[in-house]
C-alpha positions, 0 to 999 in steps of 0.5 A: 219446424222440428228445427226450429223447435230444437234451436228455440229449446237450445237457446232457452236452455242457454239462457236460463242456464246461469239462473238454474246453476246458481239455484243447485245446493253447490251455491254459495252465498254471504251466509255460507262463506268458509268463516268462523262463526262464533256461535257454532262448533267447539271455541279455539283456545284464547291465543297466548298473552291475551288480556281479557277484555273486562279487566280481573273480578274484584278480590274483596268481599265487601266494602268494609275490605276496600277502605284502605285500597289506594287507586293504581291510577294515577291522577291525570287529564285522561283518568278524569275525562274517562271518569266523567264520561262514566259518571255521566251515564252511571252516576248523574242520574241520581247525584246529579250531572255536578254531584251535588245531588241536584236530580229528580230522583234524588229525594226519593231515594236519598242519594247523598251529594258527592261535592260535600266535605263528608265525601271529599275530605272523610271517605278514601278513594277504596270506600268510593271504590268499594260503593261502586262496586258493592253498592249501599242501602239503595245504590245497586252495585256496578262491579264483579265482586267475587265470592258473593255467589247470586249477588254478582251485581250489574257488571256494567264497570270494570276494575279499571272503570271504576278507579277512573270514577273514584278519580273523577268524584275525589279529584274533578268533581268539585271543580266541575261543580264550582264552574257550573254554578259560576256558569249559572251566575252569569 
């Protein structure tokens, strides 16, 4: 019987030895893996070259500063589909989806319509560029601007975001329009 009793305790051990040698401190597991966790530690310098991602904070101070600002990007099918896309979600809320201040909270808070010849022909690029980025009376600003310590706006466009939306609003904002209301028509 004492036999027995050995060889039952041996074969129990053996089978439960890969459950208790996974249980032991020495065990990895997909929290534990030799990685780098960017959360902990000191962080390693950016490698050398590398472009930050959100683009250079503004280097004006106010709106009034970026009315003679020309936009460095160009004009073209991409800048306009990216502005759009931006418009869309930052914008159309209160100007509506074609500009033409058209949406439900537009007469709350006097949003102005952005196809009128006031906009189109009167305002340059760097004051559309300077609202986006510093905002007016109720429009909240959706840029970095510098030196404005407390008053740093959303963050929510880059520089180059931005520019994309003046391209939208001066050079494909009309068009759009025009083929919304003739969709209407029909």
């Amino acid at each position: 019987m004492n036999t027995r009793r050995i060889v039952s305790a041996a074969l129990l051990t053996c089978a439960l030895t890969p459950a208790l040698v996974w249980a032991w401190p020495w065990s990895q597991d997909m929290m534990n893996q030799p990685s780098v966790k960017p959360q902990e530690g000191v962080p390693k310098p950016f490698p050398r070259h590398s472009v930050p991602v959100q683009g250079i904070p503004t280097e004006y101070n106010s709106r009034e500063e970026t009315k003679s600002l020309a936009n460095p990007i160009p004009v073209s099918d991409e800048s306009l589909y990216k502005g759009h896309a931006l418009f869309r979600i930052y914008c159309a809320a209160c100007h509506g989806l074609t500009g033409q201040a058209d949406s439900p909270v537009t007469e709350k808070i006097g949003a102005i319509p952005l196809i009128d010849d006031y906009v189109q022909k009167q305002l340059t690029e760097g004051w559309v560029f300077g609202t986006i980025t510093f905002g007016s009376a109720i429009m909240p600003a959706y840029g970095v601007p510098q030196k404005r310590e407390g008053q740093t706006g959303s963050n929510d466009l880059s520089v180059e975001e931005r520019w994309h939306v003046v391209n939208y609003v001066k050079h494909g904002l009309v068009k759009d329009a025009a083929a919304a209301q003739q969709a209407q028509v029909k």
